[in-house]
SEGU-73610 format. One record per residue (C-alpha): residue in three letters; x, y, z; residue number from 1. Coordinates in nm, 4 decimals, decimal comma. Layout:
SEGU-73610
+--------+----------+----------+----------+-----+
! residu !       xx !       yy !       zz ! num !
+--------+----------+----------+----------+-----+
!    Ala !        X !        Y !        Z ! NUM !
...
+--------+----------+----------+----------+-----+
//
This chain:
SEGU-73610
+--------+----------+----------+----------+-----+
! residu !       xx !       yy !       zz ! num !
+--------+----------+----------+----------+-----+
!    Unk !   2,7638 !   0,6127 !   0,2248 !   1 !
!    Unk !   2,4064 !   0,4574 !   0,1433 !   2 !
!    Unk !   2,3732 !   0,5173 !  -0,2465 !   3 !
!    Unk !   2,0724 !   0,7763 !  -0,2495 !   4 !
!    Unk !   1,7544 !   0,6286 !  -0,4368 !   5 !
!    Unk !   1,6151 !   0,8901 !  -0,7408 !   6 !
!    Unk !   1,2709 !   0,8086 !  -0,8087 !   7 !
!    Unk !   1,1214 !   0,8819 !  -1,1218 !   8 !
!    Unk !   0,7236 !   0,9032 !  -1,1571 !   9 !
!    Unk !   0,5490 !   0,9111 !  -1,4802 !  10 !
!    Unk !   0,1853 !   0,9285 !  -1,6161 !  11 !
!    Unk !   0,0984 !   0,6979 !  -1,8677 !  12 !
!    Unk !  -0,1328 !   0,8427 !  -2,1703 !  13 !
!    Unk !   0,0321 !   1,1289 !  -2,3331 !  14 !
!    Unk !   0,3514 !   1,1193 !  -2,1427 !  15 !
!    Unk !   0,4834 !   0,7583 !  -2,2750 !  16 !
!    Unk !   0,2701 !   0,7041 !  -2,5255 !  17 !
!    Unk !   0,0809 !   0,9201 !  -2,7970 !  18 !
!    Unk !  -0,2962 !   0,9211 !  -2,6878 !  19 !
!    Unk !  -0,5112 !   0,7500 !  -2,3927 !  20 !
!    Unk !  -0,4028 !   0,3895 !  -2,4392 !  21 !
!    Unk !  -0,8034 !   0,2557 !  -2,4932 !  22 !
!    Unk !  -0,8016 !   0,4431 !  -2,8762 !  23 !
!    Unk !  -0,5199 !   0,2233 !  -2,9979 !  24 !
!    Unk !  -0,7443 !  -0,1135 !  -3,0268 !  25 !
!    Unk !  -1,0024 !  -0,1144 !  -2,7101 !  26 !
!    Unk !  -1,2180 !   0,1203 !  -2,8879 !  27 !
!    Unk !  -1,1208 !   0,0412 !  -3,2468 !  28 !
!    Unk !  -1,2288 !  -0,3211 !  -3,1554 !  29 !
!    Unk !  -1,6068 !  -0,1836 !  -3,0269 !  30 !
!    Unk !  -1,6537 !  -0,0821 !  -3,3852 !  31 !
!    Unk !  -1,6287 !   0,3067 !  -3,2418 !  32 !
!    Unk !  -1,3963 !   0,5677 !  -3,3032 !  33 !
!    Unk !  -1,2162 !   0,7445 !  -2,9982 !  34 !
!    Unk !  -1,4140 !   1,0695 !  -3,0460 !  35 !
!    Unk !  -1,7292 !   0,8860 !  -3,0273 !  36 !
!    Unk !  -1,6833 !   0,6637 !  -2,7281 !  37 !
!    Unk !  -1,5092 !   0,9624 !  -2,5136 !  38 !
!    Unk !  -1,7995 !   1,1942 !  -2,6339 !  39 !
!    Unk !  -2,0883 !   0,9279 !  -2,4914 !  40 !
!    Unk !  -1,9046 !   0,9060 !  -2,1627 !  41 !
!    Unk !  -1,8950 !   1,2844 !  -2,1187 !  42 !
!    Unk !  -2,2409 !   1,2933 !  -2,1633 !  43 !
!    Unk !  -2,3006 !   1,0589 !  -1,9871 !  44 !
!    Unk !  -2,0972 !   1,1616 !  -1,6712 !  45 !
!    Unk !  -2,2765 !   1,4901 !  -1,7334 !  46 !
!    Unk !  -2,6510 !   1,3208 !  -1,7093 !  47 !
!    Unk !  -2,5511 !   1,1237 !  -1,4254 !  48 !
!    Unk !  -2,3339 !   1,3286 !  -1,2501 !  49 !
!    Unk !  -2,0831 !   1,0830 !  -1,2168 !  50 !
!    Unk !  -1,6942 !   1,1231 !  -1,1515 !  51 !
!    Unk !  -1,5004 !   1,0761 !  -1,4390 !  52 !
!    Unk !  -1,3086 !   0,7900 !  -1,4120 !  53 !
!    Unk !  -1,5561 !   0,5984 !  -1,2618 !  54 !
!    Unk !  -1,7748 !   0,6966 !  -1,5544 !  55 !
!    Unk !  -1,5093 !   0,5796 !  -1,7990 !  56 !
!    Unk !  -1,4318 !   0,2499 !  -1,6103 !  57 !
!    Unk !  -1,8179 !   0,1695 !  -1,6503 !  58 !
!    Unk !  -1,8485 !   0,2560 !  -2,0084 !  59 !
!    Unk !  -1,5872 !   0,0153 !  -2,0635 !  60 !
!    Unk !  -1,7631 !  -0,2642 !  -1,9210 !  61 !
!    Unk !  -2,0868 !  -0,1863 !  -1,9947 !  62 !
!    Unk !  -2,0178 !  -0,1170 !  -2,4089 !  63 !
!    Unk !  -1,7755 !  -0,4169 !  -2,4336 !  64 !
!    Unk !  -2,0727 !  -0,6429 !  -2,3069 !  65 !
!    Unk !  -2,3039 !  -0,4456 !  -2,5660 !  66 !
!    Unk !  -2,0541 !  -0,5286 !  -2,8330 !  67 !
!    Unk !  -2,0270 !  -0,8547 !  -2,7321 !  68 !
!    Unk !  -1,6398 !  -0,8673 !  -2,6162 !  69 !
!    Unk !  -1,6693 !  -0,8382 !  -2,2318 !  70 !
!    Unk !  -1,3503 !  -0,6962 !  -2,0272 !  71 !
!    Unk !  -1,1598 !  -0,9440 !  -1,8974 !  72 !
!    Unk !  -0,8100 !  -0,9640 !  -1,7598 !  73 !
!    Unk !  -0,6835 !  -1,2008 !  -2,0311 !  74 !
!    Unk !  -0,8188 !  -0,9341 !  -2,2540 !  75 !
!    Unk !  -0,6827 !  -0,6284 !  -2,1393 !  76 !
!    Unk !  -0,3357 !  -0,7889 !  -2,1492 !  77 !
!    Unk !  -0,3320 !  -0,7956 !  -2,4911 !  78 !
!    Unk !  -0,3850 !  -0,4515 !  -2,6115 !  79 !
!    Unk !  -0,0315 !  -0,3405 !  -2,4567 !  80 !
!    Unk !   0,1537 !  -0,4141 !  -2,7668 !  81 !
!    Unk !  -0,0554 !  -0,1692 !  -3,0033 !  82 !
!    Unk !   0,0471 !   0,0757 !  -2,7491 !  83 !
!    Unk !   0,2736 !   0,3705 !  -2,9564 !  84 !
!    Unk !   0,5247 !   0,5214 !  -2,7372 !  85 !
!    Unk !   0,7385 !   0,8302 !  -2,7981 !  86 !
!    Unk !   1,0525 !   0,8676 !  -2,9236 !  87 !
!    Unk !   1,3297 !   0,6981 !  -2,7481 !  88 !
!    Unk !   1,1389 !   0,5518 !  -2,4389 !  89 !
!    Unk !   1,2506 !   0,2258 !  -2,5544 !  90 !
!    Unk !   1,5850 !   0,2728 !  -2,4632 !  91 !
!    Unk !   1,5216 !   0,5365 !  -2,2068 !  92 !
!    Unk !   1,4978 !   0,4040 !  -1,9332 !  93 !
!    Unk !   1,8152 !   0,1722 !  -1,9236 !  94 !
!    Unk !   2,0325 !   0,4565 !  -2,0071 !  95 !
!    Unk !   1,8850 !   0,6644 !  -1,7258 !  96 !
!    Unk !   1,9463 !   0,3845 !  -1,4856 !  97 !
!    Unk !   2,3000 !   0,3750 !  -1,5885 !  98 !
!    Unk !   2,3547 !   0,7463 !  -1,5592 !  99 !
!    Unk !   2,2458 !   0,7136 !  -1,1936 ! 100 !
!    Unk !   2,4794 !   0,4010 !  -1,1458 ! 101 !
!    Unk !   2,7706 !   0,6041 !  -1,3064 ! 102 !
!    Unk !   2,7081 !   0,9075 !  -1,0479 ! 103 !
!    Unk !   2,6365 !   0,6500 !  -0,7266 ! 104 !
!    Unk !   2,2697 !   0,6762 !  -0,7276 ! 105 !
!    Unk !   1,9757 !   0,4093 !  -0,8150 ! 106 !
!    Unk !   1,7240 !   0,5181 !  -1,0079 ! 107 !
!    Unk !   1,3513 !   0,3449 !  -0,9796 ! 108 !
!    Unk !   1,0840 !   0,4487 !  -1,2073 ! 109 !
!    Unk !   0,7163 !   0,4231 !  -1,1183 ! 110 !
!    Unk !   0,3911 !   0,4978 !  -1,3043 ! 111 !
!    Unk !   0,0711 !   0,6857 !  -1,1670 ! 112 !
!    Unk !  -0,1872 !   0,7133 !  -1,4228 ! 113 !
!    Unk !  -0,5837 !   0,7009 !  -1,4449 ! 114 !
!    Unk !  -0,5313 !   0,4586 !  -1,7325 ! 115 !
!    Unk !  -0,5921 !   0,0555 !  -1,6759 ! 116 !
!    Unk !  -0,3167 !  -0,1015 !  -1,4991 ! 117 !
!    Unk !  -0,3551 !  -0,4423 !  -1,7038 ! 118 !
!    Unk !  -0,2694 !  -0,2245 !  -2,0297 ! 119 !
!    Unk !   0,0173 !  -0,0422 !  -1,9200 ! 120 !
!    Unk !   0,1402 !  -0,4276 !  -1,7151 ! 121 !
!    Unk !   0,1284 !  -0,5864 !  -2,0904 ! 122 !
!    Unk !   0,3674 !  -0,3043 !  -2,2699 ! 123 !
!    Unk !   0,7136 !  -0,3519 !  -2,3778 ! 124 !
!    Unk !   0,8535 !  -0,1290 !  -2,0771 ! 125 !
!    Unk !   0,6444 !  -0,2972 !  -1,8227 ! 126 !
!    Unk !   0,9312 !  -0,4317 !  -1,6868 ! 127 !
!    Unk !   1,1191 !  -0,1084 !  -1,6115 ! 128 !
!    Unk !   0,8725 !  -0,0195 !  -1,3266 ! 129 !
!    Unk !   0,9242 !  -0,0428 !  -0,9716 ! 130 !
!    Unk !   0,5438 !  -0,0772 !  -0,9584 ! 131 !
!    Unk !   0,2385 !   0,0583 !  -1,1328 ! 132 !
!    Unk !  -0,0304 !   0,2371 !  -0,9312 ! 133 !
!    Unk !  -0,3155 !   0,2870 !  -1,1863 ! 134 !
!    Unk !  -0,6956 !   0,1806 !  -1,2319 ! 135 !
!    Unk !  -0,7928 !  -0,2133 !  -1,2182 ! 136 !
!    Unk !  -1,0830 !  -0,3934 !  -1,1988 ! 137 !
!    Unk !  -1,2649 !  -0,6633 !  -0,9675 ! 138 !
!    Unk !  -1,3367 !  -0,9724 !  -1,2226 ! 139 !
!    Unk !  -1,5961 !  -1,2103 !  -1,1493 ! 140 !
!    Unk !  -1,5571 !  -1,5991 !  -1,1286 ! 141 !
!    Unk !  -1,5847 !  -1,6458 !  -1,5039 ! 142 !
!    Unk !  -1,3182 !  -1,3899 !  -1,5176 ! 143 !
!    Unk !  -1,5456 !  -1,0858 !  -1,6356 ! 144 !
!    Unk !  -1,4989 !  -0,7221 !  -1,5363 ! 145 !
!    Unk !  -1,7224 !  -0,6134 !  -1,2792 ! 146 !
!    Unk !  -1,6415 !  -0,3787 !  -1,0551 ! 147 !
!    Unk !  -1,3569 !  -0,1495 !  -1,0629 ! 148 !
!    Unk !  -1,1304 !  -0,2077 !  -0,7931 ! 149 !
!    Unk !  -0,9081 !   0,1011 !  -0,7817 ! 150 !
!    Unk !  -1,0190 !   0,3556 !  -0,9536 ! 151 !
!    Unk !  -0,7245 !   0,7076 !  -0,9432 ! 152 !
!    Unk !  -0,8958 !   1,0044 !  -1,0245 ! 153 !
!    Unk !  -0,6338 !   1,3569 !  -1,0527 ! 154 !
!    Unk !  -0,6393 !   1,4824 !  -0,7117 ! 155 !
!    Unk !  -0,6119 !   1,0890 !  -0,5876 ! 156 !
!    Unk !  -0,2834 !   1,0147 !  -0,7858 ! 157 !
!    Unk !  -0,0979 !   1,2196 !  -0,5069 ! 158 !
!    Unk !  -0,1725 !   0,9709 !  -0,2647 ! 159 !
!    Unk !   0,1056 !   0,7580 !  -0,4334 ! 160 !
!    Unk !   0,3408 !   1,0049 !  -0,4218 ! 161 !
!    Unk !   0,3375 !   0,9704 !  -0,0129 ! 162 !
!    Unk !   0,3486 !   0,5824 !  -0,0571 ! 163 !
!    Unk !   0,6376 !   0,6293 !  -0,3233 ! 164 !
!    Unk !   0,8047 !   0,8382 !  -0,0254 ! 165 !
!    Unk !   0,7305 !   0,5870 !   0,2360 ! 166 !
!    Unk !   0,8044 !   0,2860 !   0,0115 ! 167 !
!    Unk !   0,4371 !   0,1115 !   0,0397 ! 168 !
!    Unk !   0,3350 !  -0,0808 !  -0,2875 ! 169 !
!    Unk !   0,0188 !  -0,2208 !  -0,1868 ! 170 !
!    Unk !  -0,2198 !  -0,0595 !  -0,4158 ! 171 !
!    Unk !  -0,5290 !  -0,0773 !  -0,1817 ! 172 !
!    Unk !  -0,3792 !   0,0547 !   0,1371 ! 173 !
!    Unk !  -0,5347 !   0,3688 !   0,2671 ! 174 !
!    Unk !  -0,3763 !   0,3565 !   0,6650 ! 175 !
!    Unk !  -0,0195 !   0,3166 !   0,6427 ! 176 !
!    Unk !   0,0184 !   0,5843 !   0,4399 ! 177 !
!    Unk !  -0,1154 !   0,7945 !   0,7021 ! 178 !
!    Unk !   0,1010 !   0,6963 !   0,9587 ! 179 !
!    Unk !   0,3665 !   0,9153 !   1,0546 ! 180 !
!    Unk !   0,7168 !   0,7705 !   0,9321 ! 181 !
!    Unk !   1,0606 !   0,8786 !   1,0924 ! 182 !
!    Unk !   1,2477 !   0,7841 !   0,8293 ! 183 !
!    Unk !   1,1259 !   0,8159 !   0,4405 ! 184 !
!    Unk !   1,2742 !   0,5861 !   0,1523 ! 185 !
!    Unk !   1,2704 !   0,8642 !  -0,0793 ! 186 !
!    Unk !   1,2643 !   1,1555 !   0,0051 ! 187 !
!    Unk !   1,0203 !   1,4129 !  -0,1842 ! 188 !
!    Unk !   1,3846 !   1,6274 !  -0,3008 ! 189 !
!    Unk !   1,4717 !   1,3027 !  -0,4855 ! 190 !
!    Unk !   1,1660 !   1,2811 !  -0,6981 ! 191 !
!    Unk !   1,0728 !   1,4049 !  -1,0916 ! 192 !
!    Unk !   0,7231 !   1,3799 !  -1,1822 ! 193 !
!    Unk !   0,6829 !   1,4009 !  -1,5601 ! 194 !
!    Unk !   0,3595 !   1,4187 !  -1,7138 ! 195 !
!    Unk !   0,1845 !   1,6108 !  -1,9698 ! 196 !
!    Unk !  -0,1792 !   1,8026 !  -1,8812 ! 197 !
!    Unk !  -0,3954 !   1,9229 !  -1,6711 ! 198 !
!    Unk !  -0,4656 !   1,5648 !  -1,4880 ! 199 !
!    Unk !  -0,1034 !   1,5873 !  -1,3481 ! 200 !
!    Unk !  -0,0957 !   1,9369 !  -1,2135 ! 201 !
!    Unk !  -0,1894 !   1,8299 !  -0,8478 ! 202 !
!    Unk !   0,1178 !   1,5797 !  -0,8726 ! 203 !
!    Unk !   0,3292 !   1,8391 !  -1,0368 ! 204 !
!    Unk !   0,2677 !   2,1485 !  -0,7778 ! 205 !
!    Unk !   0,2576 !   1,9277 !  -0,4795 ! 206 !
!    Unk !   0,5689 !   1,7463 !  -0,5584 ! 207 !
!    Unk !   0,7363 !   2,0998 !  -0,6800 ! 208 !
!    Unk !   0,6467 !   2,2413 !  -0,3495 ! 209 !
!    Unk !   0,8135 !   1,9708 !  -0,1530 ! 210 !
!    Unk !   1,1448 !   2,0063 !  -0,3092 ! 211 !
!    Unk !   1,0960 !   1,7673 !  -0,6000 ! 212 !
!    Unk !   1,1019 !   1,8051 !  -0,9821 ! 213 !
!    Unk !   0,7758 !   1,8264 !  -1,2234 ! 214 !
!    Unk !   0,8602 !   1,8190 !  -1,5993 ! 215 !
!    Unk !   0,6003 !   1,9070 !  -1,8199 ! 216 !
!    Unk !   0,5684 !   1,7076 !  -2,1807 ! 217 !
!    Unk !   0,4473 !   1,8575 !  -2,4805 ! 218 !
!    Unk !   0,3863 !   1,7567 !  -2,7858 ! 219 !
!    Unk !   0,3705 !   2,0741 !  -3,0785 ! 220 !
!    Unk !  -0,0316 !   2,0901 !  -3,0417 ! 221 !
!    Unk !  -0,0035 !   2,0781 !  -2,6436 ! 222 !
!    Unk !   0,2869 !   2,3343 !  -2,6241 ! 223 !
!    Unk !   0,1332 !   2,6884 !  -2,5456 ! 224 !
!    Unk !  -0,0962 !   2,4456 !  -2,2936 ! 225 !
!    Unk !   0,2008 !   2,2637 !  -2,1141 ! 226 !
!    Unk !   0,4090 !   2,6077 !  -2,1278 ! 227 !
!    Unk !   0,1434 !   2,7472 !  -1,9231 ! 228 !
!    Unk !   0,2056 !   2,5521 !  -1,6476 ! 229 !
!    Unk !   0,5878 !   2,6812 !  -1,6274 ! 230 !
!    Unk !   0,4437 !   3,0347 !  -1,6387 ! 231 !
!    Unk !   0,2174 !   2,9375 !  -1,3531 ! 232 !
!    Unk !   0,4694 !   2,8249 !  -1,1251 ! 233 !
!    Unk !   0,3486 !   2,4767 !  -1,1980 ! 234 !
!    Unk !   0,6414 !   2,2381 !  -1,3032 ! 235 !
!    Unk !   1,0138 !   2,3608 !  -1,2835 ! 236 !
!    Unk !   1,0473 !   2,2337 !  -1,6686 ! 237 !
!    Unk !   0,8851 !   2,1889 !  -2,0276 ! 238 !
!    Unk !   0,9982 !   1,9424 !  -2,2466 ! 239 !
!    Unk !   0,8946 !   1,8021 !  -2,5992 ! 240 !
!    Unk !   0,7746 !   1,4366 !  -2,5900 ! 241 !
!    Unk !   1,1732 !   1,3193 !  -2,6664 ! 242 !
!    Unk !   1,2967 !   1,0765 !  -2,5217 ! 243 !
!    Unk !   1,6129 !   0,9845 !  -2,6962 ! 244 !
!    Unk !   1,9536 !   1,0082 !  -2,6120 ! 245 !
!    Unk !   2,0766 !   1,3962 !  -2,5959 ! 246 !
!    Unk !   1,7057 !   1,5670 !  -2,6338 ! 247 !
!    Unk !   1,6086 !   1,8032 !  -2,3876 ! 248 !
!    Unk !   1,3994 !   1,5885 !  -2,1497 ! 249 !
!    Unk !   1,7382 !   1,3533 !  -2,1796 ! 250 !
!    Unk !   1,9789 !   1,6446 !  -2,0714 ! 251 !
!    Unk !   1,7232 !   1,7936 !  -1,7924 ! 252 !
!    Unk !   1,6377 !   1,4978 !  -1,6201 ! 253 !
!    Unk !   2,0800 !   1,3977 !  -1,6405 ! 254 !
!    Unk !   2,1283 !   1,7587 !  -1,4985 ! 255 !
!    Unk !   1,8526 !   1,7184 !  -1,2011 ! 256 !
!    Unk !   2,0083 !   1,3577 !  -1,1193 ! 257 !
!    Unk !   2,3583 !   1,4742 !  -1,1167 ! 258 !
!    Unk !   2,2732 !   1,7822 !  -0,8838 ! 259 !
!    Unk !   2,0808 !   1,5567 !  -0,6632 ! 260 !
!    Unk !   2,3909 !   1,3115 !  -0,6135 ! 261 !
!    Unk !   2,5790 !   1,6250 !  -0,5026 ! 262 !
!    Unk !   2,3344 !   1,7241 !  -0,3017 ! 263 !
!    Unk !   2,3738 !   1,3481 !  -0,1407 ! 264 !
!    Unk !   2,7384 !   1,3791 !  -0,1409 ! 265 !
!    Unk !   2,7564 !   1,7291 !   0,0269 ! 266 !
!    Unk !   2,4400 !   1,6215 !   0,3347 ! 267 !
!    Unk !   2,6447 !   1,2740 !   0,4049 ! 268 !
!    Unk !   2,9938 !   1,4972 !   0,4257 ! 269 !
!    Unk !   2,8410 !   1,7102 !   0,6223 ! 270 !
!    Unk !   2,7139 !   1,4458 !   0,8487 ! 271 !
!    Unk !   3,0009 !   1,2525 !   0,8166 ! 272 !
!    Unk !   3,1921 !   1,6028 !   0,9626 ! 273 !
!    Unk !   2,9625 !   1,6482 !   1,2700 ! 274 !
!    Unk !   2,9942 !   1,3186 !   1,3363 ! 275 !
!    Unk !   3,3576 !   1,3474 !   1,4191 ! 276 !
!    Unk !   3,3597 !   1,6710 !   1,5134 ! 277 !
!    Unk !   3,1337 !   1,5276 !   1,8454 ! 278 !
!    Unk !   3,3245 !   1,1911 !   1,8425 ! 279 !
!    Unk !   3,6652 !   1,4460 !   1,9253 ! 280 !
!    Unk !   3,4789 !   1,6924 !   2,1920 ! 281 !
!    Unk !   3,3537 !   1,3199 !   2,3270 ! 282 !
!    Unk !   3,7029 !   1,2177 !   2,3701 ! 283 !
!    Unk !   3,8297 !   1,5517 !   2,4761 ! 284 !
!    Unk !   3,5775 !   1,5720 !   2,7814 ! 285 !
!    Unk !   3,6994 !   1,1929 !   2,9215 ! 286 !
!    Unk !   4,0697 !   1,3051 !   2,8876 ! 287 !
+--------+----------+----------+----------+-----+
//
């Protein structure tokens, strides 16, 4: 029997780490605090009527070069380490993996987030992702940010989802994830979203409906807001922001793995039953 692949999908800001991953030195190092610099682009989304991310993707460019600092690659890779994360993600992520290995599944973990890809490639976990589908830019030839390249607003990040079912890791691609696949690497029932606001619900309630898992993450000033969701038929689960060994994220995300390797088990008996059961009436009908 093929080991069944669990995917686990996360969003970045406020569901690994503590706040949007620019306050931590991005904005510190404009010589603005967060409030300030997410205030302006409000406004200024407002006056322009401009989209949100892209408004935030400009603002970074265009008050870096005001400041003096411009965006570039080189840069961005080297605000990952003042990145804070929760409690326990650390170590979270080779424990799960070895949970799955110990009940014969593999477990791949992937991030969708409206953060900057080139942040969340330069963190310490970085290297526990199967791939990273979040915003990037287009730098010019003196390696300046320009242009932003892929920019995942809410309602886009559950375009990844289907390319997370289908197994496509090209950021960019916008036909093959249309086309109609027979067979799907993951299947949507093997899936746990977790995230933590309002930017996730269209991940969390379209995964939910297709048979998946969405865990919502709170934090104790986000809790009657996250809880909501779980009264609203949202996400199947609230959790605090824990991610050590035995919390309650640890123990819910265990239980849904185990139950989804029995599910595997039972389908593949099942198929593995039918399967014979046609193999004997085969043999039956030439004797």
């Amino acid at each position: 029997m093929n080991k069944p692949i669990i995917a686990i999908i996360y969003d970045f800001d406020k569901t690994l780490c503590d706040q949007d991953m620019q306050n931590y030195s991005f904005i510190p190092n404009l010589n603005m605090t967060p409030e300030e610099f997410w205030n302006e682009i409000g406004e200024f989304s407002k006056s322009e009527n401009m989209e949100g991310i892209l408004s935030y993707l400009y603002y970074m460019v265009k008050k870096s070069k005001e400041k003096g600092k411009p965006v570039t690659k080189q840069y961005l890779k080297t605000l990952g380490n003042d990145v804070i994360l929760y409690p326990g993600v650390s170590e979270w992520f080779d424990r799960i993996n070895q949970y799955g290995k110990d009940n014969g599944a593999i477990i791949e973990h992937y991030i969708i987030s409206s953060g900057i890809k080139d942040i969340i490639a330069s963190t310490s976990i970085a290297k526990y992702f199967k791939a990273i589908f979040a915003c990037d830019f287009y730098y010019d030839d003196s390696g300046e940010a320009i242009w932003p390249k892929i920019a995942i607003n809410f309602t886009g990040k559950t375009q990844y989802i289907y390319k997370i079912n289908k197994g496509i890791f090209d950021d960019a691609d916008s036909t093959e994830v249309n086309k109609k696949y027979k067979e799907k690497r993951i299947p949507f029932h093997n899936m746990i979203y977790i995230g933590d606001g309002l930017t996730d619900i269209p991940c969390m309630t379209m995964l939910k409906k297709q048979g998946g898992k969405s865990i919502g993450i709170y934090v104790s000033k986000s809790k009657e807001k996250v809880q909501q969701f779980l009264v609203d038929d949202r996400v199947n689960y609230v959790c605090p922001a824990n991610y050590r060994e035995n919390s309650y994220l640890d123990r819910t995300v265990k239980l849904i793995i185990k139950s989804t390797c029995l599910v595997s088990e039972l389908a593949a008996l099942e198929e593995k039953q039918t399967l014979e059961a046609e193999i004997k009436l085969q043999k039956s009908l030439e004797d």
